[in-house]
PDB file of N, CA, C, O and CB in Angstrom:
ATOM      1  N   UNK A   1     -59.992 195.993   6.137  1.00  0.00           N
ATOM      2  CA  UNK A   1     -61.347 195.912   6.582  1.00  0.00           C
ATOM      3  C   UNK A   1     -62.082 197.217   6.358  1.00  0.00           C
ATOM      4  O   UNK A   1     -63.311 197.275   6.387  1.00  0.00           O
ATOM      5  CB  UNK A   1     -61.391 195.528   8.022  1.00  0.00           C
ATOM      6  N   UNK A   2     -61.259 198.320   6.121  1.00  0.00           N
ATOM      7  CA  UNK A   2     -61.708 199.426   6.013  1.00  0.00           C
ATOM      8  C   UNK A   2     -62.256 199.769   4.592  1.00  0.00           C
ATOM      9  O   UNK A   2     -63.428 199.875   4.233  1.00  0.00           O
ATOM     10  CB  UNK A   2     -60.772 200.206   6.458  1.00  0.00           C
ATOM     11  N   UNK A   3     -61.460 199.869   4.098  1.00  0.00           N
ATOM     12  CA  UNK A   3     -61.724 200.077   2.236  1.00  0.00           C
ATOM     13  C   UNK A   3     -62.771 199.104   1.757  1.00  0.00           C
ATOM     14  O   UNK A   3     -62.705 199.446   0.576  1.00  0.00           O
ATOM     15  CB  UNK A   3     -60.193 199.659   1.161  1.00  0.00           C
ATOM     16  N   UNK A   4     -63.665 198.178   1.759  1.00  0.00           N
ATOM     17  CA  UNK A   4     -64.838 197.829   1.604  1.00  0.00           C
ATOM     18  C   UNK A   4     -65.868 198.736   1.762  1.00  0.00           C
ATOM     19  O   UNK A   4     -66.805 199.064   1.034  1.00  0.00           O
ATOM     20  CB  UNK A   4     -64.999 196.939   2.261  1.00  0.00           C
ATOM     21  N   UNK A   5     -65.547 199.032   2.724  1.00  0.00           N
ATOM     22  CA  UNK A   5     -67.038 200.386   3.245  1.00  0.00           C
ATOM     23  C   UNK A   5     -66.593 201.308   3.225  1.00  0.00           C
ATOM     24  O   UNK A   5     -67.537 202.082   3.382  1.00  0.00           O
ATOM     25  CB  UNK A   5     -67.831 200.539   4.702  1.00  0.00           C
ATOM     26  N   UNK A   6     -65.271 202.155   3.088  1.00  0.00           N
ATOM     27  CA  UNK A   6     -64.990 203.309   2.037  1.00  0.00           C
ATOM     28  C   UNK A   6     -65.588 203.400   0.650  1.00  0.00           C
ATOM     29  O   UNK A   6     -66.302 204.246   0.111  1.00  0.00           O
ATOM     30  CB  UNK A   6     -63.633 203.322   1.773  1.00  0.00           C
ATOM     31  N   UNK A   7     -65.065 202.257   0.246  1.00  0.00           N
ATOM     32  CA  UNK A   7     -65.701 201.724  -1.154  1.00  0.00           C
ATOM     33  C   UNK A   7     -66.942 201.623  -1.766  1.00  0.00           C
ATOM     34  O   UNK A   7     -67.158 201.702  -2.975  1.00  0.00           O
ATOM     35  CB  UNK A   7     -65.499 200.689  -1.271  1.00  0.00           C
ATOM     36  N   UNK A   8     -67.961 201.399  -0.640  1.00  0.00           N
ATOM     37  CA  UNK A   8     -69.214 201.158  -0.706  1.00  0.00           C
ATOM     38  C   UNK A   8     -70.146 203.176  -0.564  1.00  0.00           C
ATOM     39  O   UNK A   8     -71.274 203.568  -0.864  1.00  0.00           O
ATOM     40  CB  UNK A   8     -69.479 199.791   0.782  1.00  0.00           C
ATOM     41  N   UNK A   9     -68.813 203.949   0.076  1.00  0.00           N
ATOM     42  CA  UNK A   9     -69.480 205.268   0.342  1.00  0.00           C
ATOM     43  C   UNK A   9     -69.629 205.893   1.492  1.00  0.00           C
ATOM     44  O   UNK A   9     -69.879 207.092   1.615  1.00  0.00           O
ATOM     45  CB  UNK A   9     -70.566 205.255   0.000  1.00  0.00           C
ATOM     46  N   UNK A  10     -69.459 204.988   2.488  1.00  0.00           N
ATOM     47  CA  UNK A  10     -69.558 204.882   3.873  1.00  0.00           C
ATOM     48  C   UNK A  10     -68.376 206.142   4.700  1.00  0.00           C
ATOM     49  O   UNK A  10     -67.158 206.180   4.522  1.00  0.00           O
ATOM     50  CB  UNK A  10     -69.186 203.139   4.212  1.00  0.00           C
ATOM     51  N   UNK A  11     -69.059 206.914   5.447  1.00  0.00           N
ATOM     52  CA  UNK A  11     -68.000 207.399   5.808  1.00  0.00           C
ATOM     53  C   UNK A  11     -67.373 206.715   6.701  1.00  0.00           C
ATOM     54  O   UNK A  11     -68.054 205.959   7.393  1.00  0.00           O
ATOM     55  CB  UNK A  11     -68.134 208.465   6.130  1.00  0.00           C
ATOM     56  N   UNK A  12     -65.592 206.806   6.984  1.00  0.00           N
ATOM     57  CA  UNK A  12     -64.819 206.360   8.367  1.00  0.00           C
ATOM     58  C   UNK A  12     -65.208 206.635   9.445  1.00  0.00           C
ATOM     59  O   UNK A  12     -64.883 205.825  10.313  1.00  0.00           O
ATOM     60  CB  UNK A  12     -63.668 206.758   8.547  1.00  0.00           C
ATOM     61  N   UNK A  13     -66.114 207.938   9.933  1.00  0.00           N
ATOM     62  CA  UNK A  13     -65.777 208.382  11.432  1.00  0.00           C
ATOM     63  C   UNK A  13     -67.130 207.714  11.812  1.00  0.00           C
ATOM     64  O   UNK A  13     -67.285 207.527  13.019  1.00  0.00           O
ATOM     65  CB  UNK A  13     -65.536 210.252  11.860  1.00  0.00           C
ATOM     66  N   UNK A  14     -68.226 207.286  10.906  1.00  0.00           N
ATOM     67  CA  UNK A  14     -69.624 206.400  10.863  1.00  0.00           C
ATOM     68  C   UNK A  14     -69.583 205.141  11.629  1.00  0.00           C
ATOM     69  O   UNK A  14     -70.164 204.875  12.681  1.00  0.00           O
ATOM     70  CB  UNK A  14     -70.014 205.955   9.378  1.00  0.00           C
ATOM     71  N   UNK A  15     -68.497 204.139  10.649  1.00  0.00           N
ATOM     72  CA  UNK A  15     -68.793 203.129  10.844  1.00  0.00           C
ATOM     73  C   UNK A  15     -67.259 202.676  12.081  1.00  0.00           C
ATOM     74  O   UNK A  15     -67.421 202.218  13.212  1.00  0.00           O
ATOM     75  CB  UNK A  15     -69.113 202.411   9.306  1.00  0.00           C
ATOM     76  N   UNK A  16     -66.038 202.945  11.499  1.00  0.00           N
ATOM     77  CA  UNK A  16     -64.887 202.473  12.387  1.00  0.00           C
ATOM     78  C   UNK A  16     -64.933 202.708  13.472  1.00  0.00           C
ATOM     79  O   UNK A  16     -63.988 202.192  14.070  1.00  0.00           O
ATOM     80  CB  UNK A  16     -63.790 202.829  12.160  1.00  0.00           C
ATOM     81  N   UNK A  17     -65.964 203.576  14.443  1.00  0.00           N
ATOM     82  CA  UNK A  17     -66.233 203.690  15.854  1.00  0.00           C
ATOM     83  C   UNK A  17     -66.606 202.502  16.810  1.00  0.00           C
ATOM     84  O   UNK A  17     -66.518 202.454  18.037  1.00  0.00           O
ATOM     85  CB  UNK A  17     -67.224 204.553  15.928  1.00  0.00           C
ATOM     86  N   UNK A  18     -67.155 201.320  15.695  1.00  0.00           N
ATOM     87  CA  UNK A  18     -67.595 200.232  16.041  1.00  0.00           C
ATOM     88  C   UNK A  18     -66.997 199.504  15.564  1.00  0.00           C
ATOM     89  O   UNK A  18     -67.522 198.424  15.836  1.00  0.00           O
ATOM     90  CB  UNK A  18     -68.617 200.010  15.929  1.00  0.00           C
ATOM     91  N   UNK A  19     -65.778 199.278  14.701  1.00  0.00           N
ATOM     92  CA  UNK A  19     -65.133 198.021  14.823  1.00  0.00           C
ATOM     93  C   UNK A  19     -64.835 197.639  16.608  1.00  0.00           C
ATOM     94  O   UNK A  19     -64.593 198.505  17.449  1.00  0.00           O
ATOM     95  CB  UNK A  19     -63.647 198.162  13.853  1.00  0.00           C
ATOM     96  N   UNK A  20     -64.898 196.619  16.798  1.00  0.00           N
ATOM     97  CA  UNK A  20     -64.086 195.945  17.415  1.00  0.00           C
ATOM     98  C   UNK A  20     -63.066 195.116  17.352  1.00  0.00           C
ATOM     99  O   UNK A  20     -63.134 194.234  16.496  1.00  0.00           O
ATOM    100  CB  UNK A  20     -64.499 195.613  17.791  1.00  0.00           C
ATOM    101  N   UNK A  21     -61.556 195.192  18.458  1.00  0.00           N
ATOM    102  CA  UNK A  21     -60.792 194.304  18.926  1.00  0.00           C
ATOM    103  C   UNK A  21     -61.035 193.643  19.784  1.00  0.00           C
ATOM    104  O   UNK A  21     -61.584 194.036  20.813  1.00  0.00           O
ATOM    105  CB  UNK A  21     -59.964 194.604  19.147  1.00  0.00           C
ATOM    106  N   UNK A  22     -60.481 191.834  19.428  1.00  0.00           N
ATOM    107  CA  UNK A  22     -60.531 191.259  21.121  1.00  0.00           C
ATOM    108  C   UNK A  22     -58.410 190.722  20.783  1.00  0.00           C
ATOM    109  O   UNK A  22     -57.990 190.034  19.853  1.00  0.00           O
ATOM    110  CB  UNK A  22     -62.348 189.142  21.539  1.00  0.00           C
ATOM    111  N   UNK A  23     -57.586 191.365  21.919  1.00  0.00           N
ATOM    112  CA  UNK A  23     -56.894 190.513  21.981  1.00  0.00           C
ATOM    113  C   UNK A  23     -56.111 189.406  23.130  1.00  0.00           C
ATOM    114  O   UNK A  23     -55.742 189.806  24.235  1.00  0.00           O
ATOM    115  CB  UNK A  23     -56.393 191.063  21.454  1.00  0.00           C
ATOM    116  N   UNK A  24     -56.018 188.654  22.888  1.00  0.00           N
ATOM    117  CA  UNK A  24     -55.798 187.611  24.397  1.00  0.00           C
ATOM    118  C   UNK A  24     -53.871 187.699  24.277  1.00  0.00           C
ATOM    119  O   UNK A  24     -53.116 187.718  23.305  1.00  0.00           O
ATOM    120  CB  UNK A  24     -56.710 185.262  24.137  1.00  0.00           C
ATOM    121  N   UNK A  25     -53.661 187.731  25.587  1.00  0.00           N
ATOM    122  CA  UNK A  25     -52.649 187.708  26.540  1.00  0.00           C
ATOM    123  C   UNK A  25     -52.373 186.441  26.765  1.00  0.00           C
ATOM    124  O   UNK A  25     -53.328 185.831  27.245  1.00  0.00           O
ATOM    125  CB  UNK A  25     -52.924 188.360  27.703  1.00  0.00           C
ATOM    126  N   UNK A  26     -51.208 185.684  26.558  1.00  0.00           N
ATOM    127  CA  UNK A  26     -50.625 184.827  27.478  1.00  0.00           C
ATOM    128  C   UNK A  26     -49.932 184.747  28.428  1.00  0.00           C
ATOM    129  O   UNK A  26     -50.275 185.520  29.323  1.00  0.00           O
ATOM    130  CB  UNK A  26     -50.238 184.334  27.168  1.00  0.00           C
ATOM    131  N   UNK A  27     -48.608 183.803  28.766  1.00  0.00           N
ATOM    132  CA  UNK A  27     -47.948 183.386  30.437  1.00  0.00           C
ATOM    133  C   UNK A  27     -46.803 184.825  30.627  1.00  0.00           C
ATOM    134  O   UNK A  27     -46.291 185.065  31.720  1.00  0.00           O
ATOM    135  CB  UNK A  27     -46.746 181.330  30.452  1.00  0.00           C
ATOM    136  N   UNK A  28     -46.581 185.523  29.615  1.00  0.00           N
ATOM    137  CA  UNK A  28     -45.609 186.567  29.602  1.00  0.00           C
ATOM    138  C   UNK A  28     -46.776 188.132  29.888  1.00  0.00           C
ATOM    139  O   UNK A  28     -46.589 189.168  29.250  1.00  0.00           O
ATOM    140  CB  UNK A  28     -44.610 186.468  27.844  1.00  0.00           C
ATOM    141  N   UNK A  29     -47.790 188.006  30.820  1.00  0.00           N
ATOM    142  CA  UNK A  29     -48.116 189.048  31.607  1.00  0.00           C
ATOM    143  C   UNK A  29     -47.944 190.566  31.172  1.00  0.00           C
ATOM    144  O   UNK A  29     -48.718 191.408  30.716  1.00  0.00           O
ATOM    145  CB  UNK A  29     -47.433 188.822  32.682  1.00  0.00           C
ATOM    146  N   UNK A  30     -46.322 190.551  31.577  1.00  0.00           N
ATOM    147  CA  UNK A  30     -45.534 191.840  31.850  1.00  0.00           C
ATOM    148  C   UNK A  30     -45.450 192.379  30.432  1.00  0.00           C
ATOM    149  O   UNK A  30     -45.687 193.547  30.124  1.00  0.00           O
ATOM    150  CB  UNK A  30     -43.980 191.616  32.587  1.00  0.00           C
ATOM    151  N   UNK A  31     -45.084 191.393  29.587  1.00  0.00           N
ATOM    152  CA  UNK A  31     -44.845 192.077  27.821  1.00  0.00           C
ATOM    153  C   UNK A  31     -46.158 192.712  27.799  1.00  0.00           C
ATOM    154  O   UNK A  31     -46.382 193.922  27.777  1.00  0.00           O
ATOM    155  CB  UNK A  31     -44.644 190.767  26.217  1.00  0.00           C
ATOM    156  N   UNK A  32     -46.979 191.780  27.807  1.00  0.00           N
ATOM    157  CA  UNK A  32     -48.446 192.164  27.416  1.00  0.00           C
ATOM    158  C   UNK A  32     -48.949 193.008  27.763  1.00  0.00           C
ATOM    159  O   UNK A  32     -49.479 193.671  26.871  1.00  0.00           O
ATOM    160  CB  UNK A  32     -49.277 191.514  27.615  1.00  0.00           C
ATOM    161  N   UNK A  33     -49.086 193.437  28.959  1.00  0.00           N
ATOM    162  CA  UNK A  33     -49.465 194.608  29.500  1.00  0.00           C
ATOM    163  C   UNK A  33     -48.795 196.059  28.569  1.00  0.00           C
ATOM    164  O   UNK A  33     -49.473 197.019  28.203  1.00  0.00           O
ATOM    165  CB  UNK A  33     -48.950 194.483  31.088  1.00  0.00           C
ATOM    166  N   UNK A  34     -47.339 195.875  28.343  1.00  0.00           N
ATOM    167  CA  UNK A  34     -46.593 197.053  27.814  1.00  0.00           C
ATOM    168  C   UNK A  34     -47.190 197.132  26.611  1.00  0.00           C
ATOM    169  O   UNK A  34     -46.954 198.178  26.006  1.00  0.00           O
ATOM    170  CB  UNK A  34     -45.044 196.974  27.720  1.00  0.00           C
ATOM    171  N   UNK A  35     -48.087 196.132  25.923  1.00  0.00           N
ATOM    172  CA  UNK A  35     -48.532 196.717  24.481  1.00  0.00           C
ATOM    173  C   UNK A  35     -49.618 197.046  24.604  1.00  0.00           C
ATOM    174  O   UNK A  35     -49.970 197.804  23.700  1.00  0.00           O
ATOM    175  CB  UNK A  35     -48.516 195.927  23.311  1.00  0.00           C
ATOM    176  N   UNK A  36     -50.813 196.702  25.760  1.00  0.00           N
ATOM    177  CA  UNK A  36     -52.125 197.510  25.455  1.00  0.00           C
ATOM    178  C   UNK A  36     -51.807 198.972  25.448  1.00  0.00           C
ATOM    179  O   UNK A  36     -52.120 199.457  24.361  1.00  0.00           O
ATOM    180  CB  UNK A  36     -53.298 197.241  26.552  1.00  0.00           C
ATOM    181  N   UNK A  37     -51.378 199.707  26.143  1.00  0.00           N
ATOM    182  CA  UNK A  37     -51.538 201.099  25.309  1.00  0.00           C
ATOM    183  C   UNK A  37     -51.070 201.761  24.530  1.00  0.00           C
ATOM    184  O   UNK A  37     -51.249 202.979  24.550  1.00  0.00           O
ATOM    185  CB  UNK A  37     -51.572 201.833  25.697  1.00  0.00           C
ATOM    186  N   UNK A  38     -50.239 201.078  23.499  1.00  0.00           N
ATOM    187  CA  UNK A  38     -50.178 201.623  22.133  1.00  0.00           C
ATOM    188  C   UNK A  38     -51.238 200.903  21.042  1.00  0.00           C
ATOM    189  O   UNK A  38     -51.440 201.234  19.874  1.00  0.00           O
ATOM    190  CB  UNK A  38     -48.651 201.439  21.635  1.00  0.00           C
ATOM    191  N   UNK A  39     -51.755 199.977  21.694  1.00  0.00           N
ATOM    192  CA  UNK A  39     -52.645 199.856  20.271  1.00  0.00           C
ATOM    193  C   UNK A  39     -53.826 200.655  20.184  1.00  0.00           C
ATOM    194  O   UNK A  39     -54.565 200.284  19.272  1.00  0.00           O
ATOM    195  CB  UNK A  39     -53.182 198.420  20.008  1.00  0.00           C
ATOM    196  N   UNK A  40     -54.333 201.852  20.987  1.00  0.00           N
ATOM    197  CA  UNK A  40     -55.240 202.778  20.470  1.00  0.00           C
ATOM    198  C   UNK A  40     -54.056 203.844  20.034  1.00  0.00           C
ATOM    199  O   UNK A  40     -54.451 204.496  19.068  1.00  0.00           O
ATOM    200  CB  UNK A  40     -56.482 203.314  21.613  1.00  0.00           C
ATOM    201  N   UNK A  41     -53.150 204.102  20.316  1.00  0.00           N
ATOM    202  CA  UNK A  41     -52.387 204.914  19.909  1.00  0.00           C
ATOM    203  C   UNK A  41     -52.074 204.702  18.092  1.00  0.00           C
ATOM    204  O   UNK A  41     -52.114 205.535  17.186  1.00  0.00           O
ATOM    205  CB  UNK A  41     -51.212 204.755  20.903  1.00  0.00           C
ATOM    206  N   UNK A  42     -51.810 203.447  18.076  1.00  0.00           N
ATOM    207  CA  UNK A  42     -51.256 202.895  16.609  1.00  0.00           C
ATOM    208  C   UNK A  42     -52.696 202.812  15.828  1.00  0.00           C
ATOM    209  O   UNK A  42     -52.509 203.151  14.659  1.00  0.00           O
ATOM    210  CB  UNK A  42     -50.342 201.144  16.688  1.00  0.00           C
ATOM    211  N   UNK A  43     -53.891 202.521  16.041  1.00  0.00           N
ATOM    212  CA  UNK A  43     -55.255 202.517  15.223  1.00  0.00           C
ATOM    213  C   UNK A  43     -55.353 203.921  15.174  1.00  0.00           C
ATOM    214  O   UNK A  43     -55.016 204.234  14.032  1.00  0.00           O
ATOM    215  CB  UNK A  43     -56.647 201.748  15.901  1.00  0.00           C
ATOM    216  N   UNK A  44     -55.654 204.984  15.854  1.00  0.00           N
ATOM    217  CA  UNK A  44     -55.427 206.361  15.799  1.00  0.00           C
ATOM    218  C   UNK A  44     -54.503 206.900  14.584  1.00  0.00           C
ATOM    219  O   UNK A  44     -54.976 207.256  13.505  1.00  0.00           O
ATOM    220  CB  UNK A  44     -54.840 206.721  17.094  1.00  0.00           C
ATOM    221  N   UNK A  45     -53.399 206.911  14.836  1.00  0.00           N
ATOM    222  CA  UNK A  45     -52.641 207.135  13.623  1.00  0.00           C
ATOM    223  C   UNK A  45     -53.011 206.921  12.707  1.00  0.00           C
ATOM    224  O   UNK A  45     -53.502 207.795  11.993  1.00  0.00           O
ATOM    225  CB  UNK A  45     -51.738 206.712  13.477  1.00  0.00           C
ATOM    226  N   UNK A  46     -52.919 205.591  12.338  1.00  0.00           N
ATOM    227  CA  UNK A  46     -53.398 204.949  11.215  1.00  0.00           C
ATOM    228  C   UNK A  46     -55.024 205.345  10.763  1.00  0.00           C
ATOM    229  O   UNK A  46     -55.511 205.192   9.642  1.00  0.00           O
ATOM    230  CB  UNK A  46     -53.220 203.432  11.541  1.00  0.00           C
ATOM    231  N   UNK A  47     -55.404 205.657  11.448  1.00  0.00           N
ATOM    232  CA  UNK A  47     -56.551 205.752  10.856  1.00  0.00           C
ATOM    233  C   UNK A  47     -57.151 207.402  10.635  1.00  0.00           C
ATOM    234  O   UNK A  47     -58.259 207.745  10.222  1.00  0.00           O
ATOM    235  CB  UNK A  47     -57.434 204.854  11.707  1.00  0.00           C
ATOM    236  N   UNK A  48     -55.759 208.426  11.157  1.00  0.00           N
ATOM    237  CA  UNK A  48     -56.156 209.479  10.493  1.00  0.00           C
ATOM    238  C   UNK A  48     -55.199 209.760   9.220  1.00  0.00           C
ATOM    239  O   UNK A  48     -55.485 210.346   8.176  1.00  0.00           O
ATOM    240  CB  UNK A  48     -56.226 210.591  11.458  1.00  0.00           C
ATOM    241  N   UNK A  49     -53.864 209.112   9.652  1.00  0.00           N
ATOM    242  CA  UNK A  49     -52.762 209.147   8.242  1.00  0.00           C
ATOM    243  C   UNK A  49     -53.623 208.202   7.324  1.00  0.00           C
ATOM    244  O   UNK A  49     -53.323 208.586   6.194  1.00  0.00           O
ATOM    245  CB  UNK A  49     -50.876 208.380   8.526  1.00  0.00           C
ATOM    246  N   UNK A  50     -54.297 207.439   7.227  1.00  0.00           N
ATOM    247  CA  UNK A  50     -54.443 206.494   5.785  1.00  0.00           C
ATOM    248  C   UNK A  50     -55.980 206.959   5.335  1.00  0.00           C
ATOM    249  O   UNK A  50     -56.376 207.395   4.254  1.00  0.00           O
ATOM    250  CB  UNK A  50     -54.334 204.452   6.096  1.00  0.00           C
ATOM    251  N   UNK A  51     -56.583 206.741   6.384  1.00  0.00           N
ATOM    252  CA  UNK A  51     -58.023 207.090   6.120  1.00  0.00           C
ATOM    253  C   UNK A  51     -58.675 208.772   6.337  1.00  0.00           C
ATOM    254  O   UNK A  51     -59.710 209.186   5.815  1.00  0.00           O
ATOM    255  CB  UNK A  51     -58.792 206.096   7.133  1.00  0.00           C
ATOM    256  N   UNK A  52     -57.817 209.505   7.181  1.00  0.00           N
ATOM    257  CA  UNK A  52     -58.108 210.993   7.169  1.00  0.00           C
ATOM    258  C   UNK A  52     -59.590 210.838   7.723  1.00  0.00           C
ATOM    259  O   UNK A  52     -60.575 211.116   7.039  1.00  0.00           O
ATOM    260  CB  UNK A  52     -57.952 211.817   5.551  1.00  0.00           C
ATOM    261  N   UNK A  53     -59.676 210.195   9.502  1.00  0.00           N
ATOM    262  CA  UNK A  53     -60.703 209.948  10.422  1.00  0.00           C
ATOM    263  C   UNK A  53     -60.600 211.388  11.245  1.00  0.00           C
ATOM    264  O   UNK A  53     -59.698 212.004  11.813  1.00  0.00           O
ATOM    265  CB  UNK A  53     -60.451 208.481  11.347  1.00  0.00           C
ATOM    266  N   UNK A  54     -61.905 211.573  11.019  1.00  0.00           N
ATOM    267  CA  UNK A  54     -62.090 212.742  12.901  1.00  0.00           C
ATOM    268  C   UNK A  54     -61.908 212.255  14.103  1.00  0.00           C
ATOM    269  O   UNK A  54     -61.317 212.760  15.057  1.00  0.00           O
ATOM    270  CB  UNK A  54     -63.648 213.340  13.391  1.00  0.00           C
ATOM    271  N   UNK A  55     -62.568 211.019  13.989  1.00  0.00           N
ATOM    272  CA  UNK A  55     -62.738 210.402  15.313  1.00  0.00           C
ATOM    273  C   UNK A  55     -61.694 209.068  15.610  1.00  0.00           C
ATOM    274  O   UNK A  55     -62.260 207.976  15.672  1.00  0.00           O
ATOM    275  CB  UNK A  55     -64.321 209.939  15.399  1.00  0.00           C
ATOM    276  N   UNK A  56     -60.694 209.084  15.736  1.00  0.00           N
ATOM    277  CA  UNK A  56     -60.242 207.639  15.204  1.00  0.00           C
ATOM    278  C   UNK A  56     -59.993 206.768  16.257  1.00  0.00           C
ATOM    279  O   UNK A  56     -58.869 206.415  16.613  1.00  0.00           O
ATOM    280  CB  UNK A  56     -58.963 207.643  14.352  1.00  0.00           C
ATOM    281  N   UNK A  57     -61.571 206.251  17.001  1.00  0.00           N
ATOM    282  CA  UNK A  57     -61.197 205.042  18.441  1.00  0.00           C
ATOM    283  C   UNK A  57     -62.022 203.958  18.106  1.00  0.00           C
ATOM    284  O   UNK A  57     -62.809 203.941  17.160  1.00  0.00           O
ATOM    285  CB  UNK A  57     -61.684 205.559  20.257  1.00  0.00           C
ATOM    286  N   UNK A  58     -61.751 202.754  19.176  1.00  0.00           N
ATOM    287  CA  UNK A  58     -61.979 201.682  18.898  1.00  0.00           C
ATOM    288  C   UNK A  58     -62.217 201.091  19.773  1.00  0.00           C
ATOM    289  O   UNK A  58     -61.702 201.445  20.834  1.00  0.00           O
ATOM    290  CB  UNK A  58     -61.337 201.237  18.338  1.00  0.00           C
ATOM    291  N   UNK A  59     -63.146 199.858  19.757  1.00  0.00           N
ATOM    292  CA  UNK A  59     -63.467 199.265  21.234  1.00  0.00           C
ATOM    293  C   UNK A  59     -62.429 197.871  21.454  1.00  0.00           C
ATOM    294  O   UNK A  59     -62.045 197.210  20.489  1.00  0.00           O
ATOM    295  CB  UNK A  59     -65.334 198.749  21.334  1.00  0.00           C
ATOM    296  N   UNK A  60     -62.117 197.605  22.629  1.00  0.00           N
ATOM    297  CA  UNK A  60     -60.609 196.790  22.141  1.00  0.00           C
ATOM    298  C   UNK A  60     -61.603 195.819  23.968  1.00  0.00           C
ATOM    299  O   UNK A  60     -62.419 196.184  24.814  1.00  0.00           O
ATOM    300  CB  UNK A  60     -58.071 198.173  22.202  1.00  0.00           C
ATOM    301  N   UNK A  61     -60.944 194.754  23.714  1.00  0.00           N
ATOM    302  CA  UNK A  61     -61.479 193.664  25.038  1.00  0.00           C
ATOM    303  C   UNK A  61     -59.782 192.858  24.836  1.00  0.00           C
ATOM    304  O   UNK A  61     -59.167 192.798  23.772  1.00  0.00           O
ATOM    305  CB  UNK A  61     -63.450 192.234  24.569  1.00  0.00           C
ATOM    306  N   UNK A  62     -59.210 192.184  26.487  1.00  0.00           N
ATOM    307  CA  UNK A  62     -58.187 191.590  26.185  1.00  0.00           C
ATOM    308  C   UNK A  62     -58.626 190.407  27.364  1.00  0.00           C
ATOM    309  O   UNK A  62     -59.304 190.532  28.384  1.00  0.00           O
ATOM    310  CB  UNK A  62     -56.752 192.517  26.235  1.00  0.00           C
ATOM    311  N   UNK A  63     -58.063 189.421  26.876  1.00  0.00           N
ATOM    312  CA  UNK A  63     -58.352 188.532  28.102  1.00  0.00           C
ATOM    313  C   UNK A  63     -57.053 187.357  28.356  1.00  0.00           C
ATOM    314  O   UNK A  63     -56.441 187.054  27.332  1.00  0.00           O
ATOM    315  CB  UNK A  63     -59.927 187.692  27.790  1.00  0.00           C
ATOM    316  N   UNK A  64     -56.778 186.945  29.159  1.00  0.00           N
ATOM    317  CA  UNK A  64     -55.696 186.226  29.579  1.00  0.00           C
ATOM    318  C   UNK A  64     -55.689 185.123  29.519  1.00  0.00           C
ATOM    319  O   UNK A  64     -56.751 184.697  29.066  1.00  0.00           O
ATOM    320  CB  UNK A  64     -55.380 186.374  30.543  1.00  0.00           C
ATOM    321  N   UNK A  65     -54.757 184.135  29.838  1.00  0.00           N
ATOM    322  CA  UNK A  65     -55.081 182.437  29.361  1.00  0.00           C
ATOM    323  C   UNK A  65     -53.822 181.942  30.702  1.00  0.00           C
ATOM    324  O   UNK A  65     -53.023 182.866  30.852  1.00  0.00           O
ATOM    325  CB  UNK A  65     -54.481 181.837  27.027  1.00  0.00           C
ATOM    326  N   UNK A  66     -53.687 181.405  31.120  1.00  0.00           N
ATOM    327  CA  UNK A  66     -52.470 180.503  31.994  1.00  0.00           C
ATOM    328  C   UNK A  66     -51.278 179.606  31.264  1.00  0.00           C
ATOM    329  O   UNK A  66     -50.287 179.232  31.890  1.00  0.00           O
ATOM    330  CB  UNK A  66     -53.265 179.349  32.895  1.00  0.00           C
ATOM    331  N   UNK A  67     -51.462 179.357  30.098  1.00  0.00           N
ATOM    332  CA  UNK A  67     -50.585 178.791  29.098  1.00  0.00           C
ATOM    333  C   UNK A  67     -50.489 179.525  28.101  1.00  0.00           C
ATOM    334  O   UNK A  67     -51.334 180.239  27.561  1.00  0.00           O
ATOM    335  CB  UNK A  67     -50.894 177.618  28.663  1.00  0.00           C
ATOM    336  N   UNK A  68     -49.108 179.277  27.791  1.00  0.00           N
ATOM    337  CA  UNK A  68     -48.774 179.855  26.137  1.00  0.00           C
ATOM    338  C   UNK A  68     -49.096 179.256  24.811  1.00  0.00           C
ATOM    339  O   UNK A  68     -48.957 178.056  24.574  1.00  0.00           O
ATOM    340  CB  UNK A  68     -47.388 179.939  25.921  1.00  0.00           C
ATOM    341  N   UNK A  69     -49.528 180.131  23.962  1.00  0.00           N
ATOM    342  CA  UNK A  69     -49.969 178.671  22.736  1.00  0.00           C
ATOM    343  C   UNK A  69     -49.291 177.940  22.650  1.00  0.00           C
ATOM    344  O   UNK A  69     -48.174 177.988  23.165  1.00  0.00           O
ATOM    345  CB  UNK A  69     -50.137 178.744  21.321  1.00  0.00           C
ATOM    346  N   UNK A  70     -49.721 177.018  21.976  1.00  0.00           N
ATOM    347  CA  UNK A  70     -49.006 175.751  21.263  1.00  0.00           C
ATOM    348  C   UNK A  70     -48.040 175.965  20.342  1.00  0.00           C
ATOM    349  O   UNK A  70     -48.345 176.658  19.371  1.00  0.00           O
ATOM    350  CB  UNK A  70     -49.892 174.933  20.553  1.00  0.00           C
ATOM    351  N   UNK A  71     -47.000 175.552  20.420  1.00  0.00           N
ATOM    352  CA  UNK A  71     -45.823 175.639  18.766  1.00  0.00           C
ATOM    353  C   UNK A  71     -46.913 174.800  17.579  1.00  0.00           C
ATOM    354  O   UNK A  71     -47.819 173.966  17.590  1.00  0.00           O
ATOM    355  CB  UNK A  71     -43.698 174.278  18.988  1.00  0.00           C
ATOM    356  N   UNK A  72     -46.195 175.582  16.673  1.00  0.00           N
ATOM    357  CA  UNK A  72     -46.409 174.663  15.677  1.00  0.00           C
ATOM    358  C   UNK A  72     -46.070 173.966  15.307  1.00  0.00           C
ATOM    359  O   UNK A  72     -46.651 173.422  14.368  1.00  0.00           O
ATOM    360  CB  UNK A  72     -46.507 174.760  15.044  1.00  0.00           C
TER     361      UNK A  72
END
């Protein structure tokens, strides 16, 4: 998602301040919780190792559900 608007000229620390995440949580709570705070940790990284960002954060929303998805 990034390299389009690298591509276009755009600097990283410009526009990736405003990507947004939304990610939803299901019936396993406890896992879920243990991964929201590495995923600003892991976009951070990544986004000063690949893209070489000053600023490298992100706006992230998570929301919960009472059931687990569906199998496929």
């Amino acid at each position: 998602m990034c390299k389009p608007c690298l591509d276009r000229g755009l600097n990283i620390d410009e526009f990736a301040p405003r990507l947004s995440f939304f990610f939803n949580s299901h019936i396993d709570f406890s896992e879920e919780i243990g991964q929201i705070p590495s995923r600003p940790q892991d976009w951070a990284r990544i986004m000063r190792e690949r893209f070489r960002a000053q600023n490298p954060r992100f706006l992230d929303a998570c929301a919960s559900t009472p059931k687990p998805p569906a199998a496929p």
